[in-house]
C-alpha positions in Angstrom: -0.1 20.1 23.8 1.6 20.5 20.2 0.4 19.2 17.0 1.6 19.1 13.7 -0.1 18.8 10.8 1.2 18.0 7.2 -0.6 18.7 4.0 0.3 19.1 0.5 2.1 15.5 -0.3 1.4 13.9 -3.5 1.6 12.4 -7.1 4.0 14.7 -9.7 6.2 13.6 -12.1 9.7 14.1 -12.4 10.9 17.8 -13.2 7.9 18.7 -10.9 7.3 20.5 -7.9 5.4 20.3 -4.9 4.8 22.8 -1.8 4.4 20.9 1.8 2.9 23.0 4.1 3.2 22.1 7.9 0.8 23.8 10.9 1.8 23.8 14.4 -1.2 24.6 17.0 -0.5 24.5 20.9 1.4 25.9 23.1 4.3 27.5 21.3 6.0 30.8 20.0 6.3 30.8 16.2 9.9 31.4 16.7 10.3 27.8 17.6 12.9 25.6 15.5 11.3 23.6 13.0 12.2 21.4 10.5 11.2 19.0 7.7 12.5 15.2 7.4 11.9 12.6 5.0 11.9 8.6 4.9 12.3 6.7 2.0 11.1 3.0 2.0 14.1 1.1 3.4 16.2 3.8 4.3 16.7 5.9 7.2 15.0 9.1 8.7 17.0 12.2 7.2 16.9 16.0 7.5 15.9 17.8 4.5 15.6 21.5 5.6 15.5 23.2 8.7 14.9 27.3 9.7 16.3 28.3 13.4 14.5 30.7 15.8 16.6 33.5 14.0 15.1 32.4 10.8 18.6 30.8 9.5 18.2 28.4 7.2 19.6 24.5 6.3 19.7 22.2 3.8 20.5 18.6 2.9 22.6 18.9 -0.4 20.9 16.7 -2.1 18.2 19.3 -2.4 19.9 22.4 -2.2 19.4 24.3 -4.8 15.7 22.7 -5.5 13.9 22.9 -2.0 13.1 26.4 0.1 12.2 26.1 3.3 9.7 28.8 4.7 8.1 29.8 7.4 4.6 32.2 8.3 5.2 33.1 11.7 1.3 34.9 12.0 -0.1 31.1 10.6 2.6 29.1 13.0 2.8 27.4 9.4 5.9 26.7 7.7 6.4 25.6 4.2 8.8 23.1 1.9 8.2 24.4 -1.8 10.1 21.6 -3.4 10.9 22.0 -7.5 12.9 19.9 -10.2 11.8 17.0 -8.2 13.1 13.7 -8.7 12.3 10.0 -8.5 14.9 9.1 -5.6 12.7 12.6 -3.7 10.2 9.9 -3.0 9.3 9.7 1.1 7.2 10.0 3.7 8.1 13.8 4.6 7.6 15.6 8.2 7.6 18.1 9.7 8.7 18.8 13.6 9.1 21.8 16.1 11.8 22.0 19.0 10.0 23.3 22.1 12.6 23.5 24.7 13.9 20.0 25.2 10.9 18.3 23.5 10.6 17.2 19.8 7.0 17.4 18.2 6.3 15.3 14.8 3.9 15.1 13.0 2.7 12.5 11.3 3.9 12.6 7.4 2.6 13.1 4.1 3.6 10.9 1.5 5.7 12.6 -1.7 5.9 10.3 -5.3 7.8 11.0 -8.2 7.3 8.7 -11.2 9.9 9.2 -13.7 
């Protein structure tokens, strides 16, 4: 069984920043594919940043440039340090790993940027 776990959503104002941490326990490899989404109210599920098994990295552009995606393959942990934040960066944001043919969420943490 996989589990994701999300932490570090929250309150900032615009201009701020914000670093999402997600932890995967179970049965995996660190080098698994992982990847952090985000869903604004309204609007559909999109990919914000993802790191492959090699440890290439991906981006949406509307946050390149602004978001770093990370990853600590000893913790299975891997990391969205988010800066210059803006209001329309406001989502529920999470995290999943790609374990052979299955895709593991988790369950979101909630980002809000008042201007």
């Amino acid at each position: 069984q996989v589990q994701l776990v999300e932490s570090g959503g929250g309150l900032v104002q615009a201009g701020g920043s914000l670093r999402l941490s997600c932890a995967a326990t179970g049965n995996i490899f660190s080098t698994y594919p992982m990847g952090w989404y985000r869903q604004a109210p309204g609007k559909q599920r999109e990919l914000v940043a993802s790191v492959t098994s090699g440890g290439f990295t991906n981006y949406a552009d509307a946050v390149k440039g602004r978001f770093t995606i990370s990853r600590d393959r000893a913790k299975n942990t891997v990391y969205l340090q988010m800066s210059s934040l803006k209001p329309e960066d406001t989502a529920v944001y999470s995290c999943n790993i790609l374990k052979g043919t299955s895709l593991y969420w988790g369950q979101g943490t909630q980002v809000t940027v008042s201007s």
